[in-house]
VEXMIKE-58793 format. One record per residue (C-alpha): chain; residue number from 1; x, y, z; residue in three letters. Coordinates in steps of 0.2 Angstrom, whole numbers, always signed. Example, Ala and Ser with C-alpha at 12.3 -4.5 7.8 and 13.67 -1.06 7.14 Angstrom:
> A:1:+62:-22:+39:Ala .
> A:2:+68:-5:+36:Ser .
REM end
This chain:
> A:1:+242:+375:-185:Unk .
> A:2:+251:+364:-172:Unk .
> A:3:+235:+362:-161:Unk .
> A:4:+223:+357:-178:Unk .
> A:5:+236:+346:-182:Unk .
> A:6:+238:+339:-165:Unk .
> A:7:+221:+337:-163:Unk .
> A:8:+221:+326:-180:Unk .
> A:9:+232:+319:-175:Unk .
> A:10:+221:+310:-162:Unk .
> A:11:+207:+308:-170:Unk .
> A:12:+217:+297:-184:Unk .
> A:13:+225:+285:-171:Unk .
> A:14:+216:+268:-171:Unk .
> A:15:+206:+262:-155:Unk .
> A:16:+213:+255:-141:Unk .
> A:17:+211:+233:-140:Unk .
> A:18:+206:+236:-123:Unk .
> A:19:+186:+246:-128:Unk .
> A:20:+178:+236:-139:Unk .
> A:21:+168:+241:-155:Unk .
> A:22:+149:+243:-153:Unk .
> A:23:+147:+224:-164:Unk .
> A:24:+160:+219:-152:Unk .
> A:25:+149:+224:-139:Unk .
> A:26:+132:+218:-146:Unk .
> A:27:+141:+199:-149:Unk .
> A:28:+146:+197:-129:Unk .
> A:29:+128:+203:-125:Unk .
> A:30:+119:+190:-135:Unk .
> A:31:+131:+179:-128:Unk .
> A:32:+126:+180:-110:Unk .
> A:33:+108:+181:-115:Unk .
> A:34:+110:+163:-123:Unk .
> A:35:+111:+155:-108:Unk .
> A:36:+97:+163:-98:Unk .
> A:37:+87:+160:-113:Unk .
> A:38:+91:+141:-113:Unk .
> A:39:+89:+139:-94:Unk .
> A:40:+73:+146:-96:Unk .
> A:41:+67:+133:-110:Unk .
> A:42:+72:+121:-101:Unk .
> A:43:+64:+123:-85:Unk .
> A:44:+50:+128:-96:Unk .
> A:45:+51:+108:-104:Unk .
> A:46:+53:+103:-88:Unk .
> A:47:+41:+109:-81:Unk .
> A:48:+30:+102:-95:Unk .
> A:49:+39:+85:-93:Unk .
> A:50:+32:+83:-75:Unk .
> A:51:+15:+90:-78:Unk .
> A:52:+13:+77:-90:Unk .
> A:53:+16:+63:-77:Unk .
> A:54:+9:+51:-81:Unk .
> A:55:+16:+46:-100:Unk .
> A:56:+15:+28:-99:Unk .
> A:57:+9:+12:-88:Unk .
> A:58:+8:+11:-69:Unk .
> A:59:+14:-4:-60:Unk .
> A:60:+7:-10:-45:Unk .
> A:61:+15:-22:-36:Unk .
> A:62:+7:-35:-24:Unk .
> A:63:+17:-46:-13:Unk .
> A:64:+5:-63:-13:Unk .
> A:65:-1:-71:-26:Unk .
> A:66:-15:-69:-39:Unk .
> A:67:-35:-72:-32:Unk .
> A:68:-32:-65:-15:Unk .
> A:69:-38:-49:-7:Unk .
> A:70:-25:-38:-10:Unk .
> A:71:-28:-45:-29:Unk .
> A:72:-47:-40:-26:Unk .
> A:73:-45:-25:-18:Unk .
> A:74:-33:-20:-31:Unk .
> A:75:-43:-23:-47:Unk .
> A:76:-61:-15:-39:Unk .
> A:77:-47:+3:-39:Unk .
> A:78:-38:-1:-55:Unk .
> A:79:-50:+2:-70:Unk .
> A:80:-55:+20:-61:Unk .
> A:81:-38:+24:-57:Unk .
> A:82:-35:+24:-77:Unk .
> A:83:-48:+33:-82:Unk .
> A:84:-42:+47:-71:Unk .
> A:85:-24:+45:-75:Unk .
> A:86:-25:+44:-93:Unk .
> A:87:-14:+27:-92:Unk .
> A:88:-17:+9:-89:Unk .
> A:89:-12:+1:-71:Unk .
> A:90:-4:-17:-71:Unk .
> A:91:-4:-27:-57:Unk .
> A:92:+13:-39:-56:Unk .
> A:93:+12:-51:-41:Unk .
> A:94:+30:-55:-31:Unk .
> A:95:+23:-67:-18:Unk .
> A:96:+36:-74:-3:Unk .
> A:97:+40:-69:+13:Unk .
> A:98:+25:-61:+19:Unk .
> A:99:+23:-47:+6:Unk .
> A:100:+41:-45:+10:Unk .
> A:101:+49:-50:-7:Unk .
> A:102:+38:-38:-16:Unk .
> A:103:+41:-25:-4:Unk .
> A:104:+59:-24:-7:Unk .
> A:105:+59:-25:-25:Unk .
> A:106:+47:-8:-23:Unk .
> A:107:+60:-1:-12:Unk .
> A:108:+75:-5:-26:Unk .
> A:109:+63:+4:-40:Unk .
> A:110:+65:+20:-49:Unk .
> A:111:+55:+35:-38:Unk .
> A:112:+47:+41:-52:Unk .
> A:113:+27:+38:-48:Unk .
> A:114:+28:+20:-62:Unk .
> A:115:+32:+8:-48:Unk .
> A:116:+19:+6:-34:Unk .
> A:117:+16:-5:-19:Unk .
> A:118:-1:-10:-13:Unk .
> A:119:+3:-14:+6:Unk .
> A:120:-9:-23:+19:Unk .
> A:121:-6:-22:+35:Unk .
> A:122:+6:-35:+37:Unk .
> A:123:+19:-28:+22:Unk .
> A:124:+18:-11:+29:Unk .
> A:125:+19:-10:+51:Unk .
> A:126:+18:-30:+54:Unk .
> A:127:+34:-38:+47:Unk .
> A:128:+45:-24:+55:Unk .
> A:129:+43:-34:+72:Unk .
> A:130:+44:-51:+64:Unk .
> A:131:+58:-49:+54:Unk .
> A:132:+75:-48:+64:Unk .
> A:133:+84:-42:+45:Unk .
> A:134:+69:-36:+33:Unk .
> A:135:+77:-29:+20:Unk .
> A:136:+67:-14:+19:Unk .
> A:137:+59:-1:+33:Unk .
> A:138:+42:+7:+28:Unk .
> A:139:+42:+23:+33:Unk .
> A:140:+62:+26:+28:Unk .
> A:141:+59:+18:+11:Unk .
> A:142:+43:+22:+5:Unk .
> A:143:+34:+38:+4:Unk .
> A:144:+14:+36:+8:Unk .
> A:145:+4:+39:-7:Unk .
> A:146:-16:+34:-1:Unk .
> A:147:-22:+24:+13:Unk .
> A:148:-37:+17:+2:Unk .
> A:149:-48:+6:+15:Unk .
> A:150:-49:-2:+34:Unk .
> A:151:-51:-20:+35:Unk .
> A:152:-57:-31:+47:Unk .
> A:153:-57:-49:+45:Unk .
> A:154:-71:-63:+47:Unk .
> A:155:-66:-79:+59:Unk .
> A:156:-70:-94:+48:Unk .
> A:157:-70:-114:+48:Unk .
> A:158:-73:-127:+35:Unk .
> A:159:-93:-131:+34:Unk .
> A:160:-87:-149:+39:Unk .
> A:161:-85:-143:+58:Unk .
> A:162:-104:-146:+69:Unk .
> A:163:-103:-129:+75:Unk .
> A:164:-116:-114:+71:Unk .
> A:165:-107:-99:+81:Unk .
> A:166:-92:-94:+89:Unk .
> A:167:-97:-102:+107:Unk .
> A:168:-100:-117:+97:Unk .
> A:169:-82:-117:+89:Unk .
> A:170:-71:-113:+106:Unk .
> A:171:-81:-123:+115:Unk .
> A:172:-76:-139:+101:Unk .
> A:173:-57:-135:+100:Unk .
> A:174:-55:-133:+118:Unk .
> A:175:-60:-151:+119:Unk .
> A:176:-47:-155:+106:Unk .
> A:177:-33:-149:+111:Unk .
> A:178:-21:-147:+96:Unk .
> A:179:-32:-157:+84:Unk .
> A:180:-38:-143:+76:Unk .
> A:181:-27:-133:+63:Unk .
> A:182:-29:-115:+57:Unk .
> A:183:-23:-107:+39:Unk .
> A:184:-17:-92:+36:Unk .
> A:185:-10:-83:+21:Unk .
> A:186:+8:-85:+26:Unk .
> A:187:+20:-84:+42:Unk .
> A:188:+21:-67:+52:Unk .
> A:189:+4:-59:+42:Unk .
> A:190:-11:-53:+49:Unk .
> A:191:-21:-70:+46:Unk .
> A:192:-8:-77:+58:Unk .
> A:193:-9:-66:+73:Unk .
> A:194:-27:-62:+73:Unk .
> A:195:-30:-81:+78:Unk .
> A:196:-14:-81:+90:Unk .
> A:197:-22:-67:+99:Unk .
> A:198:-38:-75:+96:Unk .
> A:199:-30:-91:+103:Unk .
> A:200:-21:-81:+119:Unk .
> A:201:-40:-73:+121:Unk .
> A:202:-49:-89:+122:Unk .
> A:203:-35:-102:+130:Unk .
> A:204:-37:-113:+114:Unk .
> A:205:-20:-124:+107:Unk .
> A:206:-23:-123:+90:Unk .
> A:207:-10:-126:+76:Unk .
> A:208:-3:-117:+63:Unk .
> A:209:+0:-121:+45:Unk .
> A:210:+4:-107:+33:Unk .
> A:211:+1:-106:+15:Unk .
> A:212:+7:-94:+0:Unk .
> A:213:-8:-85:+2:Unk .
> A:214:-23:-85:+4:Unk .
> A:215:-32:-93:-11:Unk .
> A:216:-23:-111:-7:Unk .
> A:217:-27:-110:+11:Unk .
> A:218:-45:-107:+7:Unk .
> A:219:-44:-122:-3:Unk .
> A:220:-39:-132:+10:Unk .
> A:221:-52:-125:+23:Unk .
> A:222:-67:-128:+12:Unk .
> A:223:-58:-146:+10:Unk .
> A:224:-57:-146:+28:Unk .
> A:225:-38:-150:+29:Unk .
> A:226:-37:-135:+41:Unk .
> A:227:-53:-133:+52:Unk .
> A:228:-51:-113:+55:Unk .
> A:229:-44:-97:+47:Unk .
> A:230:-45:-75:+50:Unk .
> A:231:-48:-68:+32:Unk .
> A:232:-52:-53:+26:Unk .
> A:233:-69:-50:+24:Unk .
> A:234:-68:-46:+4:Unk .
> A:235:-65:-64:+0:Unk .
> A:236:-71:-72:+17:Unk .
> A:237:-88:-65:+12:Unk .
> A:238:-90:-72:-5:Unk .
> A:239:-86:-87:+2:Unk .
> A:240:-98:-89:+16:Unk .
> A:241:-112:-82:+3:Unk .
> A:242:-107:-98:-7:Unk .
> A:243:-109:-110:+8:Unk .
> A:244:-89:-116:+5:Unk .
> A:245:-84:-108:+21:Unk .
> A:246:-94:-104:+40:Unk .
> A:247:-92:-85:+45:Unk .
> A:248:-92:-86:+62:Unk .
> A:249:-89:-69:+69:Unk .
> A:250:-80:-53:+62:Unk .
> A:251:-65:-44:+71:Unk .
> A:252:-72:-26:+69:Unk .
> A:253:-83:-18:+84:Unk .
> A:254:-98:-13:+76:Unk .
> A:255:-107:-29:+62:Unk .
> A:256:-98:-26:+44:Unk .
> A:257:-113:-23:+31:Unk .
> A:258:-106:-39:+20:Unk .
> A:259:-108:-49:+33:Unk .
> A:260:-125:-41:+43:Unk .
> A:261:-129:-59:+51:Unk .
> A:262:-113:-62:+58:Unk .
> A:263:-109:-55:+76:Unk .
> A:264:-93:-47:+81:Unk .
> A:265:-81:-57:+92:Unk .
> A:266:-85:-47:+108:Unk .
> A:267:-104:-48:+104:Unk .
> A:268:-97:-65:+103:Unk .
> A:269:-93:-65:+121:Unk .
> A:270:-72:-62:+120:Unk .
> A:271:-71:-46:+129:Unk .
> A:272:-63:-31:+122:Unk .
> A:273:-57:-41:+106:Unk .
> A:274:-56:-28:+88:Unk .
> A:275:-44:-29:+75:Unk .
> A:276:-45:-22:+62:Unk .
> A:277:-33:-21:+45:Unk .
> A:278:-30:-8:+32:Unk .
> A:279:-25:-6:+15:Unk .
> A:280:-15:+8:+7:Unk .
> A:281:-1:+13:-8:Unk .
> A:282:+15:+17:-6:Unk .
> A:283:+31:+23:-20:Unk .
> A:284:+47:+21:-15:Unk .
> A:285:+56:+33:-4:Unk .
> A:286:+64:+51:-14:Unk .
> A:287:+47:+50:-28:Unk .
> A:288:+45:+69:-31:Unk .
> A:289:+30:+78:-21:Unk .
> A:290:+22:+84:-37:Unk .
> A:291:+20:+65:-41:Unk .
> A:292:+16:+60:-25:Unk .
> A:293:+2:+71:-25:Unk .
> A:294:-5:+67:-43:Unk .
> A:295:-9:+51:-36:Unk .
> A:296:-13:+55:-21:Unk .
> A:297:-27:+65:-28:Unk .
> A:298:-30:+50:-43:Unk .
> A:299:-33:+38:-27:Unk .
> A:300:-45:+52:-19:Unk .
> A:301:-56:+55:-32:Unk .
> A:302:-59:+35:-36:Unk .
> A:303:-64:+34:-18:Unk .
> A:304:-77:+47:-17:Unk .
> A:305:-85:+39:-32:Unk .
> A:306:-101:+32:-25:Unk .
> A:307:-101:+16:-38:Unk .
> A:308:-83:+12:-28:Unk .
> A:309:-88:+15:-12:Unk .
> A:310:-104:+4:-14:Unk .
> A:311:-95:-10:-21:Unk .
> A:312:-81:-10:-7:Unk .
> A:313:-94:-9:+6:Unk .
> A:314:-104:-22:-2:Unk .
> A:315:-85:-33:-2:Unk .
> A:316:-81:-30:+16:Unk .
> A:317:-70:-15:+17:Unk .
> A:318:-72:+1:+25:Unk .
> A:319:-67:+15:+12:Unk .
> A:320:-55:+27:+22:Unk .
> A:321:-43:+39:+12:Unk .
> A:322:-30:+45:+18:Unk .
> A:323:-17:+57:+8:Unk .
> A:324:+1:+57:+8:Unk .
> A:325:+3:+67:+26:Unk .
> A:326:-14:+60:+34:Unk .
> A:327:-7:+41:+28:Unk .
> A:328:+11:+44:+36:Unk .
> A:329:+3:+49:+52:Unk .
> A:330:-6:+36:+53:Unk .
> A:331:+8:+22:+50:Unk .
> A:332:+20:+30:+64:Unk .
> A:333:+4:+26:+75:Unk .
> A:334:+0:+11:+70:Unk .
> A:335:+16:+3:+68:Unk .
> A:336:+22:+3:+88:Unk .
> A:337:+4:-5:+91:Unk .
> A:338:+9:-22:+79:Unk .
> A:339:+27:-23:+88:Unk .
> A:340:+14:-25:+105:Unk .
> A:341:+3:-37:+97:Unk .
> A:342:+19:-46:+90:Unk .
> A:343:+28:-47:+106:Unk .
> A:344:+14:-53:+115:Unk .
> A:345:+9:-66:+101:Unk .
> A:346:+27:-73:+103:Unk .
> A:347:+30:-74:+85:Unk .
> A:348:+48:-70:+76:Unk .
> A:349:+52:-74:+56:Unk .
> A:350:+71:-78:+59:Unk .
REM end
């Protein structure tokens, strides 16, 4: 009987604190599911978040002001670009400084794929070499979304000038040393070497006078304040169609189909001169990859339209995609190039 009751005996003692009850049990599993369950949801809304990019208006910002051809070049892109992204494209011009004031404000944005730059050649490998303190570095503050187009540029003066060609015209100057002044869209841009290195081609002193852009140094060449001027051939073809300005020659190497009358410089009779410019996107620097690639592929697909590609040959420009990787590439080539051209040109922007 002392066994049985023994035995009782420990079956009637209450459990220990230390093993919990089977609700006890259930409770501390739910509890460490909870958080699984919510980390999951949320990279699942994140995920969703991201894929839904984008969810509101893209802005594209150009460093110049309205009417020139960055502006051009920008809205022939837009209207497609929002039919493929689902969201409108607004284009805010922050002129000065050579596309540098723009620039930076792009660098300082949120990297979030709502704030982009359309660069030229100038803003993205030219203004490195000319500016001693530019407050932004291309490839360190921007990532490469789409290089969109090549551009070479169409030597130009007023129609007021007598000359027909390009013989014509160095011939003229070289008579009148320093009487003839060139526009360009700004100090330090690519409409300011290309006729420095046109001048250190040819031997001709010619003077410099820049203007905020292109559109009011136009102007003055069709009013024949300034006698010359390098554009590109976008706007520098409209132009010459209208009989307001005199295409003389165009920088590329082969005849551009805007302008098929026009030689090029070397056909021209300046040996082994080409220059050619380029257009491209760019986010600012830490814009996620999925992002970057979204429009990277937005920018692709607008180009392979054939409508696009008719109208931007029919404007001047070379359509020439690049992607993010292939756009990257080609900046670290093409930026120690412009720090030669630079250099030899002797211009600085201190």
């Amino acid at each position: 009987m002392k066994n049985i009751d023994d035995s009782n005996s420990a079956r009637a003692l209450p459990r220990s604190s230390s093993t919990p009850s089977r609700p006890a049990r259930a409770i501390a599993a739910l509890a460490l599911a909870i958080p699984a369950v919510l980390g999951a949801l949320l990279a699942t809304t994140g995920t969703a978040v991201q894929a839904a990019f984008p969810d509101k208006p893209i802005k594209v910002v150009i460093g110049f002001p309205a009417g020139g051809p960055l502006d051009q070049h920008a809205r022939l892109l837009t209207d497609k670009l929002q039919a493929v992204l689902g969201q409108p494209l607004v284009i805010d011009y922050k002129p000065g400084a050579g596309g540098s004031v723009g620039a930076d404000s792009v660098a300082r944005s949120p990297a979030d794929g709502y704030t982009l730059m359309l660069a030229n050649t100038g803003v993205a490998v030219i203004n490195g070499a000319l500016y001693s303190k530019l407050p932004y570095d291309t490839l360190k503050d921007f990532v490469p979304i789409a290089r969109t187009a090549m551009q070479p540029l169409a030597l130009l003066v007023t129609p007021k000038l007598p000359v027909r060609n390009l013989q014509d015209f160095v011939s003229y100057a070289k008579a009148r040393p320093g009487q003839i002044n060139y526009g360009s869209a700004g100090n330090g841009g690519i409409s300011h070497l290309v006729p420095e290195m046109f001048k250190t081609a040819t031997g001709l002193f010619m003077v410099h006078i820049p203007y905020r852009g292109s559109a009011p140094a136009f102007t003055d060449l069709m009013g024949g304040q300034v006698q010359f001027m390098a554009e590109s051939i976008p706007q520098a073809a409209n132009y010459h169609k209208q009989g307001k300005v005199r295409a003389l020659a165009v920088t590329s190497a082969k005849r551009n189909p805007a302008l098929p009358d026009v030689p090029t410089v070397m056909e021209s009779g300046v040996k082994d001169f080409e220059v050619v410019g380029f257009y491209g996107f760019l986010a600012p620097a830490g814009t996620p990859p999925d992002v970057v690639t979204r429009l990277s592929d937005a920018f692709k697909q607008v180009l392979t339209s054939p409508e696009v590609r008719d109208r931007m040959v029919a404007q001047g420009a070379d359509p020439a995609f690049l992607d993010s990787g292939e756009f990257r590439r080609f900046l670290v080539n093409e930026t120690p190039r412009w720090n030669r051209a630079v250099k030899a040109s002797g211009a600085r922007m201190d």
